[in-house]
C-alpha positions in Angstrom: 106.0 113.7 134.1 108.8 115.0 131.6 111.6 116.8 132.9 113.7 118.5 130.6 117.4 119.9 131.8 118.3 122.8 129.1 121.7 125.5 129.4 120.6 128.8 129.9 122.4 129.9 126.5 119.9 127.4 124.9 116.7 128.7 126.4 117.5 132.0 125.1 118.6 130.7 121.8 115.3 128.9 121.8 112.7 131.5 122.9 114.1 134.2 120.3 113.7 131.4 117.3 110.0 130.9 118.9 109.0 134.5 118.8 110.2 135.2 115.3 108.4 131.9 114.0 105.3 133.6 116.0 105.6 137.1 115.1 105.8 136.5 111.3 102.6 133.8 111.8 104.7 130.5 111.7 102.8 127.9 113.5 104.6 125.3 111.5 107.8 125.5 110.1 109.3 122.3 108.3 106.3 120.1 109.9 108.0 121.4 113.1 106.0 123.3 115.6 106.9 126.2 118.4 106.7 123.5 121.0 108.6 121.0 119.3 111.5 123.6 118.8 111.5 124.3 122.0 111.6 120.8 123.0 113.8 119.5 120.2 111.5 117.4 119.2 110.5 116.8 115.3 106.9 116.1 114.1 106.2 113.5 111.7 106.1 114.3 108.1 102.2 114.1 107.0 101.0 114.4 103.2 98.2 116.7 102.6 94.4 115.4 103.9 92.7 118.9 103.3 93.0 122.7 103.0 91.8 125.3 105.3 90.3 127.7 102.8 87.5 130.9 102.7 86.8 129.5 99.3 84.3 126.8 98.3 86.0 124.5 96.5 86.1 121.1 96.9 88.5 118.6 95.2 87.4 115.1 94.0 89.5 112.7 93.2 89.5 109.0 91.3 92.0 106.2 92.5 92.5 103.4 89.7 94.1 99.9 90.3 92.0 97.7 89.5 89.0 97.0 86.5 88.2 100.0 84.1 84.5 99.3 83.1 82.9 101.9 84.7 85.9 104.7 83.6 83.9 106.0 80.8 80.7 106.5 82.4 82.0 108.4 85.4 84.1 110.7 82.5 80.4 111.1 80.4 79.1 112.5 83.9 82.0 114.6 85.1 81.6 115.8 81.2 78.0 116.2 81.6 77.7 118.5 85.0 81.2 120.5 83.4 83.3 119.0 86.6 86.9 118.2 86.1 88.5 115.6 88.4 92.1 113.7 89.4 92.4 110.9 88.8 95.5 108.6 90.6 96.6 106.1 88.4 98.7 102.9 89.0 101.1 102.3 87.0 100.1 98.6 85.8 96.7 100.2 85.5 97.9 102.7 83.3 99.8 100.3 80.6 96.7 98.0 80.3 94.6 101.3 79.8 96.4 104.0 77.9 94.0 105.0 75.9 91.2 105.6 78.8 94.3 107.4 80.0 94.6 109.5 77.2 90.9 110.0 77.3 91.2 111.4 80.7 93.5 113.7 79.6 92.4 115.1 77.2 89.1 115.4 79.1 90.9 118.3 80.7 91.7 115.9 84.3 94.1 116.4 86.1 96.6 112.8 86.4 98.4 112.0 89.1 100.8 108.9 90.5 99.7 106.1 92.8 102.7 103.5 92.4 103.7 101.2 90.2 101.7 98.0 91.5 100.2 99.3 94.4 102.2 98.5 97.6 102.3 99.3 100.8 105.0 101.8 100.8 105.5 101.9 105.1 107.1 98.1 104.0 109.4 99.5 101.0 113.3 99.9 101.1 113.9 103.5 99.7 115.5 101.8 96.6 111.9 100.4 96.2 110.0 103.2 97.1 112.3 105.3 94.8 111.1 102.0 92.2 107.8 102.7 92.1 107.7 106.0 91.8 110.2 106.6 88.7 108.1 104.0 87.3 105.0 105.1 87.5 106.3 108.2 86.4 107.9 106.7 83.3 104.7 104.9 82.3 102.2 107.9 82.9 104.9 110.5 80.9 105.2 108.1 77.9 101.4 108.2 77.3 100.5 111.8 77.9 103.5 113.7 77.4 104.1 115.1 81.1 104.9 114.4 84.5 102.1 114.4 86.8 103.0 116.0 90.4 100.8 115.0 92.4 101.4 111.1 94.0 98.8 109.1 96.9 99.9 106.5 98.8 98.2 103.4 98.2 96.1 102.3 101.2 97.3 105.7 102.1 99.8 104.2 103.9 103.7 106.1 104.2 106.5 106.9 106.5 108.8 110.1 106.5 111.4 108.3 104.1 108.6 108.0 101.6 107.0 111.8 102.3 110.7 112.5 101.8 111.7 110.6 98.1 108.6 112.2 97.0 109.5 115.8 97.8 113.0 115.3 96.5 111.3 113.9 92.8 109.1 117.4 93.3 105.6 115.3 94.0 103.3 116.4 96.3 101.4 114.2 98.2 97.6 114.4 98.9 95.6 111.9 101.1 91.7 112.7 101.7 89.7 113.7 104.5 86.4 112.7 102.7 86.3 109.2 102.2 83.2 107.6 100.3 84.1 104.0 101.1 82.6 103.2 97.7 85.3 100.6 97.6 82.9 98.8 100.7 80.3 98.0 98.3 78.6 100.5 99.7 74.7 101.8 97.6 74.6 105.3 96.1 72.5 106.4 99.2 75.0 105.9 101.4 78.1 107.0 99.3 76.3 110.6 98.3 75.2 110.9 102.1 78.8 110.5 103.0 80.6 112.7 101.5 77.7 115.4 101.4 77.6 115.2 105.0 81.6 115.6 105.5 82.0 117.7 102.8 83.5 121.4 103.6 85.3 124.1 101.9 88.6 122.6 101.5 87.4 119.1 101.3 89.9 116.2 99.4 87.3 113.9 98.4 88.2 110.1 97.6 86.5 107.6 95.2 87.4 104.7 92.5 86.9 104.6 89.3 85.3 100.9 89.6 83.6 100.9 92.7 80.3 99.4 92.6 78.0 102.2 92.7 79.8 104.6 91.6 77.8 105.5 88.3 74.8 105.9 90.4 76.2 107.7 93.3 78.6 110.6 91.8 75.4 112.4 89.9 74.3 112.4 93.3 77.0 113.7 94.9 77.9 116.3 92.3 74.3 117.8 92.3 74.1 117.4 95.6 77.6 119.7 96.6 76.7 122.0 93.8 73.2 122.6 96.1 75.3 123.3 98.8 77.0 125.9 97.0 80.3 124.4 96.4 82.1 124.3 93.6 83.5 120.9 92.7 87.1 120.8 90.9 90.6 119.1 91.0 92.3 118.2 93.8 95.1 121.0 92.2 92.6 123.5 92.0 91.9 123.5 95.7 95.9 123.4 96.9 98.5 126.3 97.4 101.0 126.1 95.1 103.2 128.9 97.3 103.6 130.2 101.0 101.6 127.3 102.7 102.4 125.3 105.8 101.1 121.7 106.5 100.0 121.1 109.9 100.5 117.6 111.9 96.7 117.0 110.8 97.5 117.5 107.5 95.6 120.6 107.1 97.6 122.9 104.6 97.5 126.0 105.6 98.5 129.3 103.4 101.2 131.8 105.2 99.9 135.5 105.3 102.9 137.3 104.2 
């Protein structure tokens, strides 16, 4: 058991900051909740796996690394159902493929950042954390003429120094909570009964842009969230931009004024 010796000045202190944070709908407050207030106690910093929404979006979401081949098919079919995607680019990715990454923009997709040459960032120094992202940054700006702002961790891997280089460069930073494992090898039956199984309002959906199936699975998929009645968009399109809390599940959350 956990015994915890606190001055009477400081449990006053305490309980008014934790009946604000509650009376104005605060559950979270800096990634820190009532109880960890009251405890002193901070939670870890967590990117964003999902949003808890009365709408029916769902965001889906391309990471590319590694081969290309199968770019421009999955572009003819996001094309072809009227869908528009995000797609995470690495930075060495990027420089061997800038003019599929032009393509993608000028699709209408959203681009975001997925490091320089795909590390595991919970084994960078912040000088190389802080490396891969200005880099990445440099190479995706120089071919389409804007910063993207959205960064995922490869592996999906981070710490809080990492959560916290990002916010200071103004990136925000998305996991998934829907995970095709299409990098597996994994056939289209099983990828589309995946994510149409897992799939809800609010849903972060991850694939690659050269898995093996993915041609054949993603008209699957699509169709298959559109019969559910979702509507399939960017991972942007699904996120608060103001008044939102992320929970320690990673669930962001908007704050009712």
């Amino acid at each position: 058991m956990r015994f915890i010796v606190l001055k009477k000045a400081g449990i006053i202190a305490t309980f008014v900051l934790v009946a604000a944070l509650l009376a104005v709908g605060l559950p979270i407050f800096n990634n820190v909740s009532a109880a960890g207030l009251f405890l002193n106690e901070t939670v870890r910093k967590v990117p964003i796996y999902a949003v808890e929404t009365d709408s029916n979006k769902v965001g889906i979401s391309f990471d590319a690394a590694w081969g290309a081949d199968k770019t421009q098919g999955i572009l003819d079919i996001l094309k072809d159902r009227e869908v528009k995607a995000t797609f995470f680019l690495v930075g060495f990715w990027a420089e061997e493929h800038p003019e599929l990454v032009k393509k993608i923009n000028e699709a209408g997709h959203e681009i975001g950042l997925h490091s320089n040459s795909h590390p595991d960032f919970a084994k960078l120094t912040e000088e190389q954390i802080k490396s891969e992202l200005l880099s990445n940054i440099t190479i995706l700006e120089n071919i389409i003429g804007k910063k993207p702002t959205l960064f995922r961790f490869p592996f999906g891997s981070y710490t809080d120094k990492a959560i916290k280089i990002c916010d200071e460069l103004g990136l925000t930073c998305i996991q998934w909570d829907v995970d095709s494992l299409d990098w597996k090898g994994l056939g289209a039956k099983d990828i589309s009964s995946r994510v149409l199984t897992k799939a809800k309002s609010g849903s972060l959906c991850l694939f690659h842009n050269n898995s093996d199936h993915i041609l054949d699975a993603l008209p699957i998929v699509l169709d298959g969230l559109k019969n559910k009645g979702f509507s399939v968009t960017n991972i942007s399109d699904v996120l608060y931009k103001e008044n939102y809390n992320i929970d320690r599940n990673g669930i962001q959350k908007q704050v009712k004024k």
